[in-house]
N, C-alpha and C positions, 0 to 999 in steps of 0.2 A: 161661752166656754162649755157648757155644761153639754149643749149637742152635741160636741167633738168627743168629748171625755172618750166614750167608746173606744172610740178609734184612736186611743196612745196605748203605746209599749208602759210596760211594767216600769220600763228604767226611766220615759219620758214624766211616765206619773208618779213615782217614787222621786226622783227630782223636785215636783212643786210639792209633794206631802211634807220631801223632809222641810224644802224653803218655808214652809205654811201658808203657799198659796193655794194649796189645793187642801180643802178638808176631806178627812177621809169618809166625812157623813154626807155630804155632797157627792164625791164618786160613787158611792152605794146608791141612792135615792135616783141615781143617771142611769145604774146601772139595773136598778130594781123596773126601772120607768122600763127599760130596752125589753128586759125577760117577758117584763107585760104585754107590752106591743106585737113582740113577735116568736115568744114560746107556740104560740096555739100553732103557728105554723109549722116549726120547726122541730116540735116535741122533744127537743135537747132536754129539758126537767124531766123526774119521778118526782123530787121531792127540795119545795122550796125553802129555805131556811133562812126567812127573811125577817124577821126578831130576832134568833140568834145574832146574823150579821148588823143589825143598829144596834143591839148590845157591844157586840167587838167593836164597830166601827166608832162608837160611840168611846169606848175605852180606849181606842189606839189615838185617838184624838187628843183627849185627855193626858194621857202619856207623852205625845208629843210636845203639845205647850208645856209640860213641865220640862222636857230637856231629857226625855228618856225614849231618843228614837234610836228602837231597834235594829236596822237596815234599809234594804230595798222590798222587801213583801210588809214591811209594815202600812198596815190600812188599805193593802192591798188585796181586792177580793178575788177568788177562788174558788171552783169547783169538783166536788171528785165523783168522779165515773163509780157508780152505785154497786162497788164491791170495795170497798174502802171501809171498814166499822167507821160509825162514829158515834160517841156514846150516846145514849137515849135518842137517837135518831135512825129512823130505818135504813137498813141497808140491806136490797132487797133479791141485787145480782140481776134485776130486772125479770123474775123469776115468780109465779105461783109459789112455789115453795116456800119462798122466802118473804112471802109475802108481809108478814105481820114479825120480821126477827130486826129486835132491837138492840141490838149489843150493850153492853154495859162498859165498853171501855172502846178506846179511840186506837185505832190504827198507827205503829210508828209515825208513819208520814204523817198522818194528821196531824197528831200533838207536831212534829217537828214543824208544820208550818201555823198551828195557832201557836206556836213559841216565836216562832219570826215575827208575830206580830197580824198575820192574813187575817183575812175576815172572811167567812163559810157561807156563800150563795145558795148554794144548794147541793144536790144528789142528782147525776144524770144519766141521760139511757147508758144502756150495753146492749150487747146481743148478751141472749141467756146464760148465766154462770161465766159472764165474758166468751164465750165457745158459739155459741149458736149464730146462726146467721139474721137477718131481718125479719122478724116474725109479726104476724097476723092477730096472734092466737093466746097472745100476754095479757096481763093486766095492763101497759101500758104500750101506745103503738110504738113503732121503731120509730127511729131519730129519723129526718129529714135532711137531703145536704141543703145548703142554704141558696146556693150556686142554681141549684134546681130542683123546685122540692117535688118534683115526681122520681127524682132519681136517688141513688146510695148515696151514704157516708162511706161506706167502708166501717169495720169494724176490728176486734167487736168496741172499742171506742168511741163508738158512735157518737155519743152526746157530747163528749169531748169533741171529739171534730165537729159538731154542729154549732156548738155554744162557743166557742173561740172565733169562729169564721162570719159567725152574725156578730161578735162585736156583745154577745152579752158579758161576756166572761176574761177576762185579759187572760188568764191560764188556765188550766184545768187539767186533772192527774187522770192518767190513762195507764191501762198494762198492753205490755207486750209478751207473747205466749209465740206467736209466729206471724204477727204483723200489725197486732190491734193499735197498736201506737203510729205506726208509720202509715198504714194502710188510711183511716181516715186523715190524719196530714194529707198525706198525697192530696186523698181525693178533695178533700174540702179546702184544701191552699193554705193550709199554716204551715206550722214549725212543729218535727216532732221528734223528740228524744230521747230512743231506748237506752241506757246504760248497760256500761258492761255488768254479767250478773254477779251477782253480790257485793256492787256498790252501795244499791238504795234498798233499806227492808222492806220485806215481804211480812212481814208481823202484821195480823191484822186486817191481811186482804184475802177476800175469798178466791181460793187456791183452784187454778188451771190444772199445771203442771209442776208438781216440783222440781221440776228440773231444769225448764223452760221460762219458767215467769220473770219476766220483767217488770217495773215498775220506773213512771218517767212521767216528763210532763209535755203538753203540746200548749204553742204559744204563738203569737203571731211572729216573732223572731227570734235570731240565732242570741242573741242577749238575753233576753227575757229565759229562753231555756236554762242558760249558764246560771242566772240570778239563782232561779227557782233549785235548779241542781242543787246549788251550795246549802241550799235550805236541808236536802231530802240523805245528803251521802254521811254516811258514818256507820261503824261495826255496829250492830244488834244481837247482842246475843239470845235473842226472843226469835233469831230466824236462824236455821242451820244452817242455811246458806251466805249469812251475812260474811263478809271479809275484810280482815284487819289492814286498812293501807293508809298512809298517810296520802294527807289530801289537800292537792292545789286550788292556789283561788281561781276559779275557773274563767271569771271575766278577765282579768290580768292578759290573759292570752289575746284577747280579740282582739289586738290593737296591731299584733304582729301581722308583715307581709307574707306572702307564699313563698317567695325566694328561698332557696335551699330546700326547700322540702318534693318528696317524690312521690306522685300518686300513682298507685296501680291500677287503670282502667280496665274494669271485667266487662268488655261489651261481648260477648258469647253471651253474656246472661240474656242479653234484649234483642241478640240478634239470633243466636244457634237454638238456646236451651227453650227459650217462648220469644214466639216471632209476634215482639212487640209492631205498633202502630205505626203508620209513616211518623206520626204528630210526636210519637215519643222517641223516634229515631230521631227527627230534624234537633228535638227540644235540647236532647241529651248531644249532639253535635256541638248546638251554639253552647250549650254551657262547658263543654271540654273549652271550648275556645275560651272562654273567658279565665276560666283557670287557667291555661297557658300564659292569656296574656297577665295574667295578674304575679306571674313569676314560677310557677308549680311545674316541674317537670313529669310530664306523664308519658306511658309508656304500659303497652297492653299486658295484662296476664291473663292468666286460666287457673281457677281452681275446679274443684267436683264439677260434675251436671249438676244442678238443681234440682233434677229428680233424684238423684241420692242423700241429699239432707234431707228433702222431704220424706224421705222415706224414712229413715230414720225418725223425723219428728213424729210422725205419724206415731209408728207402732209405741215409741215412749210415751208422747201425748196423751194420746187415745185409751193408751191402760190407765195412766195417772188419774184423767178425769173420771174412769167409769170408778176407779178404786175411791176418790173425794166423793162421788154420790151414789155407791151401790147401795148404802141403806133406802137412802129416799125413791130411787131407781126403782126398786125391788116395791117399799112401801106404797112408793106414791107414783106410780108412773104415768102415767095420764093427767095429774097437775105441772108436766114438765109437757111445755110445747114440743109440737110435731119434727121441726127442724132440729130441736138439742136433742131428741132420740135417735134421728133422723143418723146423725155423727157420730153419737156416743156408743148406740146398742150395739154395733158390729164391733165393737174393741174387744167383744167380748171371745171372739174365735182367733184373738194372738195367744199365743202360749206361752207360759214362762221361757222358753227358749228364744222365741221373738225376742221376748221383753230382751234376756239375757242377750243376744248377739248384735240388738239394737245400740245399745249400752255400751259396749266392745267398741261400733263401729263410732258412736257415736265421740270417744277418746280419739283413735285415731283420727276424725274430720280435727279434733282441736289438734292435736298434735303434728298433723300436714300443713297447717298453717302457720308454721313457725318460721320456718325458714322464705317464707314470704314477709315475714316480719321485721328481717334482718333487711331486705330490700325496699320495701318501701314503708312511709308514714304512712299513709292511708290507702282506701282502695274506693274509688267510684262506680255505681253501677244506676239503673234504670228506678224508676218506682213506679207508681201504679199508671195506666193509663185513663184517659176521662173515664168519671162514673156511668157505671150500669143504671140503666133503669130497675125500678122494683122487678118487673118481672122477668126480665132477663138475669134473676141470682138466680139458682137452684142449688139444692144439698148435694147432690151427687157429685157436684163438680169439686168438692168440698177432698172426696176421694180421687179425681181421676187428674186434678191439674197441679201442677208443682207449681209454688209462688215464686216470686223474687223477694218475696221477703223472707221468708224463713230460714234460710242457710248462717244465717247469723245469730238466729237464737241458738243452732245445733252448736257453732264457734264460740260463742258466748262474748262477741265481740259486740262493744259499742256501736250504737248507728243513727247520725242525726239524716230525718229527710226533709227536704225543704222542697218551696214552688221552685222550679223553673223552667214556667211557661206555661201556654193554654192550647187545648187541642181544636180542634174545627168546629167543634161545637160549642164552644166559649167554655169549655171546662178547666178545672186543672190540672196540670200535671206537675209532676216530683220526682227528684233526686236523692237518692241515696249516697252518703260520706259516711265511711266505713274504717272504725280506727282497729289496731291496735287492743289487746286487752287494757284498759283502764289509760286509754289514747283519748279521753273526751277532749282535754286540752287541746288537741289536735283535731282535731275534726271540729269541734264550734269554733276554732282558729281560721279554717279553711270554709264554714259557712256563711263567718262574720263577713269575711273578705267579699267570698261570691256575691251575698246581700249587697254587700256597697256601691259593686259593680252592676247589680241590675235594678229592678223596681217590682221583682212577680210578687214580693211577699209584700207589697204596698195596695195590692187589687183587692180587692172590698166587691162581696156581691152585694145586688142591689134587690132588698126588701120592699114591701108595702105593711106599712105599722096594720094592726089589728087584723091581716088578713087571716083565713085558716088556711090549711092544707088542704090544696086539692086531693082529688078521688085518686088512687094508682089501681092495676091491675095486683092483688099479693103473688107473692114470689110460687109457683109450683113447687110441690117438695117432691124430690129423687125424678125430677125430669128437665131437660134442657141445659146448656152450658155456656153463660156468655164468654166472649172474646176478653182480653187484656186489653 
């Protein structure tokens, strides 16, 4: 059993923990085995926290043979993408700066999943301050995709996408700011899911954007999200953004068909606004079909260009972040890698009136999407196509291309992405399911379905234990621009 362990669902190993055929000191020592064999490759870790978890793992044990089993994350292990506090343990934003900051207290999310019962793996890459792209020039290298490790994750998530898709890690907590949760999903072929903003708190995570920050988790499936959700959702008054809603069991939903419900398919996104891939046209084809068939009525719409949220996200983003580090900016700036300057320093020529008409515009994109609201449950659209190589990123591109993912941080709309399908070069690709403000029930309703129907989120890349990371070319700063 113990080789397989890896490769189960949350819900599959939360099943034998609760029966007690699976101890939770056993899944950790499987799991501690895997990190070891193939972190050197993969650089998913900053920081292992591998006592801590035989303490937990050790406790949640304990606790269960007395009859005091918490849920489905009990003795379930976990990791968070290294802007998370946790107390007396680094969290570092994958940053010089942050090199040696040890927080004295824990993150909402963290206490709420060492309150489930999780047990804490470790601390994993980012791009820098979550913002920056794949960098050279850190203290620790970039993440690895696992799929092919001369090429991206996707970020800034990175270690989350990487550490989920080798199978070290069954979940692991990502942010989304304008794509870092969805972005490595895509690329790396899990499960990944932003909520709408101010379901999950932002207490305790070092800060993008205030306005923008998401907080979510990636997972190898549309269940294991749901589980882990229930863990993370509830009002915080420690985050201004937090909001009071009552709140459904979110697995309860996956069992429901598609019938009666109406998706809005946005293909301008992959076909007008960025002229996606053949590989993501065909992928995003057969998966409409499969929702058709599975009962879902769809039917095309149009919202903004993509380059108009983006723009928007820009000019708010971009002030926010330089406004969270103009001290260290100003003090330290040459201990902040080439690429997070690279982004940051030009925010500095928007002017309060930007910022202000950004803001403006920013109301109205939420407010145009209402009355699509009234029409359909959800909305479908493209996600990333196969990963770039290292040296096909560059910074510039960072200003001159509009995502498909970002339009939904500016709406503040929920958005789980999922595999479906691999492109010519055996990589993955992913779909975006697009709810509704506080629609998650609805959209991991409609990814459980799709899952059942296919097998993309069952493909597993294939490692060699103990290898290292080969050599890449690093990424050019402010020259060249890969494809979608």
């Amino acid at each position: 059993m113990t080789t397989e362990l890896h490769d189960l669902s949350i819900a599959g190993l939360s099943t034998q923990i609760a029966a007690r055929k699976l101890s939770p000191v056993e899944l950790l020592d499987a799991l501690i085995q895997r990190v070891e064999q193939y972190d050197q490759q993969t650089h998913a870790f900053i920081t292992r926290t591998f006592d801590l978890a035989r303490q937990q793992a050790r406790q949640a044990e304990a606790e269960i043979a007395a009859g005091n089993y918490r849920g489905a994350l009990h003795g379930v292990p976990f990791a968070l993408k290294d802007i998370y506090d946790t107390r007396g343990i680094l969290t570092s934003g994958h940053s010089r700066v942050f090199i040696d900051r040890i927080p004295r207290e824990d993150a909402t999310t963290t206490a709420k999943l060492y309150d489930a019962g999780a047990v804490l793996l470790g601390k994993l890459a980012t791009h820098e301050m979550a913002h920056a792209g794949p960098s050279f020039d850190l203290p620790w290298p970039p993440a690895r995709n696992p799929w092919n490790l001369e090429r991206f994750t996707g970020g800034s998530s990175s270690g989350s996408g990487a550490a989920v898709a080798a199978g070290m890690v069954p979940v692991a907590l990502g942010s989304d700011t304008g794509g870092s949760i969805r972005g490595p999903a895509s690329l790396c072929g899990v499960v990944g899911l932003m909520p709408t903003f101010g379901l999950v708190s932002r207490s305790g995570v070092i800060t993008n954007s205030y306005t923008f920050d998401h907080c979510g988790p990636l997972a190898r499936t549309v269940e294991d999200c749901a589980l882990v959700l229930q863990a993370l959702v509830g009002y915080d008054p420690k985050d201004a953004g937090s909001l009071r809603r009552d709140l459904p069991r979110y697995r309860e939903a996956l069992g429901q068909d598609l019938r009666g419900l109406k998706i809005g398919v946005l293909r301008h996104h992959w076909e007008d606004d960025i002229a996606a891939s053949e590989d993501v046209r065909t992928a995003m084809d057969a998966a409409l079909d499969v929702l058709r068939r599975l009962g879902a009525e769809l039917e095309e719409c149009r919202v903004r260009p993509l380059s108009s949220y983006f723009d928007v996200k820009i000019i708010i983003a971009e002030s926010e972040i330089f406004a969270v580090h103009q001290k260290n900016l100003v003090a330290r700036i040459k201990d902040f890698g080439a690429d997070f300057r690279s982004r940051v320093l030009p925010s500095v020529l928007f002017t309060a009136h930007d910022y202000v008409q950004a803001t403006r515009e920013h109301r109205r994109m939420m407010v145009e999407m209402e009355p699509l609201y009234a029409r359909f449950d959800a909305f479908v659209t493209a996600g990333m196509g196969e990963a770039p190589s290292f040296s096909d990123y560059c910074s510039v591109s960072f200003w001159q291309k509009p995502s498909l993912l970002t339009a939904w941080n500016v709406t503040s709309q929920p958005v789980l992405m999922l595999p479906n399908g691999f492109g010519r070069r055996g990589l993955p690709l992913g779909m975006q399911i697009v709810g509704r403000p506080f629609g998650e029930t609805t959209i991991l309703r409609i990814g459980h379905a799709y899952e059942r129907a296919t097998d993309w989120h069952t493909r597993r890349p294939q490692l060699t234990p103990n290898a290292t990371a080969p050599d890449v070319v690093p990424p050019p700063v402010l020259s060249g621009s890969p494809d979608v």
